[in-house]
N, C-alpha and C positions, 0 to 999 in steps of 0.2 A: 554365701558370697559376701567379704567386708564390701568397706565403704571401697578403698579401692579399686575391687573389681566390679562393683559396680557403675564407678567410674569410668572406669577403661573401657567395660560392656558399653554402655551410651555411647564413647566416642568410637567407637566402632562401627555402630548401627547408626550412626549420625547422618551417613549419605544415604541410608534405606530411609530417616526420617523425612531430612529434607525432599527426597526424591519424590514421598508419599503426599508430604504435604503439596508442592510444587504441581503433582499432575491435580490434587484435589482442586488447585487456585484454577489451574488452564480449564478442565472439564465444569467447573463449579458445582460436582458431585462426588462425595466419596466412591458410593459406587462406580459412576464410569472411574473414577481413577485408578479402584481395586482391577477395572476390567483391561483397562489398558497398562496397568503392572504386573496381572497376571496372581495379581492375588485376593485372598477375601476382604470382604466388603472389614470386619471387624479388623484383621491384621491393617487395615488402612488406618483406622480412625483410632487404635492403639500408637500409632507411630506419631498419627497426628497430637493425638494427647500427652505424648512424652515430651514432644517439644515445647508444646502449654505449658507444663508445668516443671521445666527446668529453665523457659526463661520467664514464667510468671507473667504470662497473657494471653489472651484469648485470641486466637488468628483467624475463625471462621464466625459469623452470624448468620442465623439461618434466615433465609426468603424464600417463604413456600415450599416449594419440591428443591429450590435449589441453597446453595452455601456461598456466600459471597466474605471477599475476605475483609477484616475490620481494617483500620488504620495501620495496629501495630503489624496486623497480615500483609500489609502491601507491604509495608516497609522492609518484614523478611523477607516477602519474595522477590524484594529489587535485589537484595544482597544475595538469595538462594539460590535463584535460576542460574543465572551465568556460572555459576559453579557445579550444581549440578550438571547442566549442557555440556560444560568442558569434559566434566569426567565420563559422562556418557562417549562422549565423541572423541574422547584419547587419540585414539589409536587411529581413525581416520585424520583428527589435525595432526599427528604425528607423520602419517604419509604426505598431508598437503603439504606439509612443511620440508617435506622432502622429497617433493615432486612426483610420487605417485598415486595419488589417489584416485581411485577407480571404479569407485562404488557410492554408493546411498542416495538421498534425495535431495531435489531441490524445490520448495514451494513458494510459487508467485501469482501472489494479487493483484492485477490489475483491471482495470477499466476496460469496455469495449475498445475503444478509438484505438488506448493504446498493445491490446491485444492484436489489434486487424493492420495498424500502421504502424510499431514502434519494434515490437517485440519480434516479429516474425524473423529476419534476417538475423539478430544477435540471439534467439533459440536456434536456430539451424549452426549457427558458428560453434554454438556451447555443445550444442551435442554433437556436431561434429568432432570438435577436441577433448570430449569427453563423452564416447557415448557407453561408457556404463554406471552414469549418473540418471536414474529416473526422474522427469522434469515432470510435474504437479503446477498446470497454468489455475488458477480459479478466474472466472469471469466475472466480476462485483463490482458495484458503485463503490465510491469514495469511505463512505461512512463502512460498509461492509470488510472492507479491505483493511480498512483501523481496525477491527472488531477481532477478523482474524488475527491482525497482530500483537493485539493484547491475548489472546488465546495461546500462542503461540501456534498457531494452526497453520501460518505462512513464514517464510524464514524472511521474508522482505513483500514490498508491493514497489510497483512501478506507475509514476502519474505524473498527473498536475498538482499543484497545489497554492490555495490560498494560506487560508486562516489553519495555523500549524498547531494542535492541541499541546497539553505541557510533558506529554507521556511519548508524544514523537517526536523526530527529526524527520529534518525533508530537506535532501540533497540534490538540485538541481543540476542538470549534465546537459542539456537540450534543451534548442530553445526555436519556437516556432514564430512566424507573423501568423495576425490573424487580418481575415481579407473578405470580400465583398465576390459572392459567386452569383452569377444570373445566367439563366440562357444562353444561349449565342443570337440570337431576336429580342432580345429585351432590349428596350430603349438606353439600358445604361453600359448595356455593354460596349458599345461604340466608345466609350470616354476611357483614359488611361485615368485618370485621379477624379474620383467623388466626396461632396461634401455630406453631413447629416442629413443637409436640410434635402438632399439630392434622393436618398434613401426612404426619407421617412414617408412619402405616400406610397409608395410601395409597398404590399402585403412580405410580412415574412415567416421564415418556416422555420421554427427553431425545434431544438429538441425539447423533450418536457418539462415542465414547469418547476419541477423541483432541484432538476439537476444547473449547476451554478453556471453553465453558458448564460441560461435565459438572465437569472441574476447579473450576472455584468455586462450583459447588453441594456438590459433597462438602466442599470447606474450610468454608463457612457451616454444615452439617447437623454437621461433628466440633467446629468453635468453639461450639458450643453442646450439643454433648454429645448430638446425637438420631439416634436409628439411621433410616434410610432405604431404602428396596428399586427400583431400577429394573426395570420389565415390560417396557418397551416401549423399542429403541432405533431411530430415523428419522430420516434426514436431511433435512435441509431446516424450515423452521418453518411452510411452508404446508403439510406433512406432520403435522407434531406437532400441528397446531389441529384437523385433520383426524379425527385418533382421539380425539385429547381430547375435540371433538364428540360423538363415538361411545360415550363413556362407557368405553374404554379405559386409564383410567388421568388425571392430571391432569401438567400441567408450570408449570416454572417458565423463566419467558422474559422477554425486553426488551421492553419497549412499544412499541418502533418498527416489530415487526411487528405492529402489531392497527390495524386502520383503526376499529374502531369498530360495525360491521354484523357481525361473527360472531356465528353463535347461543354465547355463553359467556360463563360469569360469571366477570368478573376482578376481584380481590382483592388489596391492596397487599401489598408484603412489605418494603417501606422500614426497618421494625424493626429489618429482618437484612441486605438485601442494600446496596450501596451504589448512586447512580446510573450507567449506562453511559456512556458520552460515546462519540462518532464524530466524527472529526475527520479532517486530513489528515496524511500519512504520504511523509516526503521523505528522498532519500539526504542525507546531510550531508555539505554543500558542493557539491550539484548546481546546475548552470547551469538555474535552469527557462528555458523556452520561451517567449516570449509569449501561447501560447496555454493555457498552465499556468496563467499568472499570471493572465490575464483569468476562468479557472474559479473560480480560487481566492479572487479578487478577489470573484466574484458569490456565493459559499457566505458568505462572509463579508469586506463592506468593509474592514475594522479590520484584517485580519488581518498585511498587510507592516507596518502599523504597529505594530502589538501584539506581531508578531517581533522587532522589531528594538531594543526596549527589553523584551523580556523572555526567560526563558532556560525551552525547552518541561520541563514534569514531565516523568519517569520514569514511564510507566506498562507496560499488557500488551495484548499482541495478540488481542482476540478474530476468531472469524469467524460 
């Protein structure tokens, strides 16, 4: 074969290279990537090698049992992926594009809270108008739900968010108070508006210690200079309503977990806290899916419009 067709051979196999190298970046293993392309461990790491060395650099360093990608590797996989994802997925964005698409998956990360309060009514909608799309919920913290999306392992996560890393975007759609729950017997249920200083002898029950509630309740309680005691730590916030019920202590929480029917008297705290928002959370520069875009579409119309002329806040991760 001259030099030509050995030319033309390479760009041929170009999207078998990309595609090879691309699952080794996601699994951070040649082999699962031979096993999730269905081919041998070798034909992987030939493909990978051909593209070393036609553009003369190294894309993988090994760590351990695993392969992690160097610099110039990230940098092809921001440019690869989305390209690869497109050509994969032809033929289903060619039906979303023409309104029938009818098939494949859809994978969502999010948080408890927002799995038991946010997601339930707009999954039942989606799969109603779509029910031969398989829905893929994962249940994960904050940090876990990044992790799948650097993976590619979720097509999006849905949350809170602070402090936004430089590899995401975080698109805010909803937006909650957060409020002051006690008993129906608790001394401060009686009062429509409370101050810190009203709060802070009172034992409270927060979730645990790592996750970023407790964090910005301690920053709100020192910004205002009032000392504070946690009794009671539990996870989950149908947990936390649960003893607060109980007369175990009081919490302060987001409004997006209270339907409205718990025996408990809830009390603003807008003074102090700011509102939460939950929105969606994407790798930056990820190929969505068709079937991404039609979720994200139904959470909110506006939203590719409203991306594409504006540039997402900086915020923080809650769960």
């Amino acid at each position: 074969m001259g030099r030509l067709g050995n030319r033309l051979y390479y760009k041929q196999n170009r999207l078998k290279q990309l595609r090879a190298f691309c699952s080794a970046a996601q699994t951070g293993s040649v082999s699962k990537a031979a096993e999730r392309l269905y081919l041998s461990q070798p034909s992987v790491s030939l493909q990978i090698q051909a593209l070393e060395r036609e553009l003369k650099v190294t894309l993988f360093e090994r760590r351990g049992p695993k392969i992690q990608l160097t610099p110039d590797g990230r940098r092809l996989y921001e440019l690869a992926q989305p390209l690869v994802h497109g050509m994969d997925s032809l033929s289903e964005t060619f039906a979303a594009d023409s309104g029938h698409i009818t098939s494949g998956e859809l994978s969502i990360a999010a948080g408890e809270s927002t799995l038991l309060y946010l997601l339930p009514e707009l999954v039942k909608r989606f799969a109603q108008n779509y029910p031969g799309i398989r829905i893929k919920l994962h249940n994960v913290t904050g940090r876990d739900g990044m992790a799948l999306l650097r993976a590619d392992e979720a097509d999006l996560a849905v949350g809170s968010m602070i402090d936004v890393p430089d590899d995401i975007t975080y698109h805010p759609i909803f937006t909650y108070d957060t409020v002051l729950i006690t008993s129906l017997q608790h001394p401060l249920a009686r009062k429509k508006q409370v101050k810190l200083e009203d709060v802070g002898p009172h034992g409270l029950i927060l979730p645990p210690r790592h996750l970023s509630t407790w964090r910005v309740v301690d920053t709100v309680f020192q910004q205002h200079d009032v000392d504070y005691k946690v009794t009671l730590e539990a996870g989950g916030w149908e947990v936390v309503k649960k003893y607060v019920e109980l007369g175990l202590g009081v919490s302060i929480v987001t409004s997006i977990c209270l339907t409205g029917d718990e025996p408990l008297a809830v009390i603003p705290l807008d003074r102090y806290f700011p509102k939460r928002s939950y929105g969606v959370v994407l790798r930056r520069g990820k190929f969505l899916t068709p079937q991404a875009r039609l979720f994200i579409e139904m959470m909110d119309p506006d939203f590719f419009s409203r991306a594409e002329t504006s540039t997402p806040k900086r915020k923080v991760a809650h769960t």
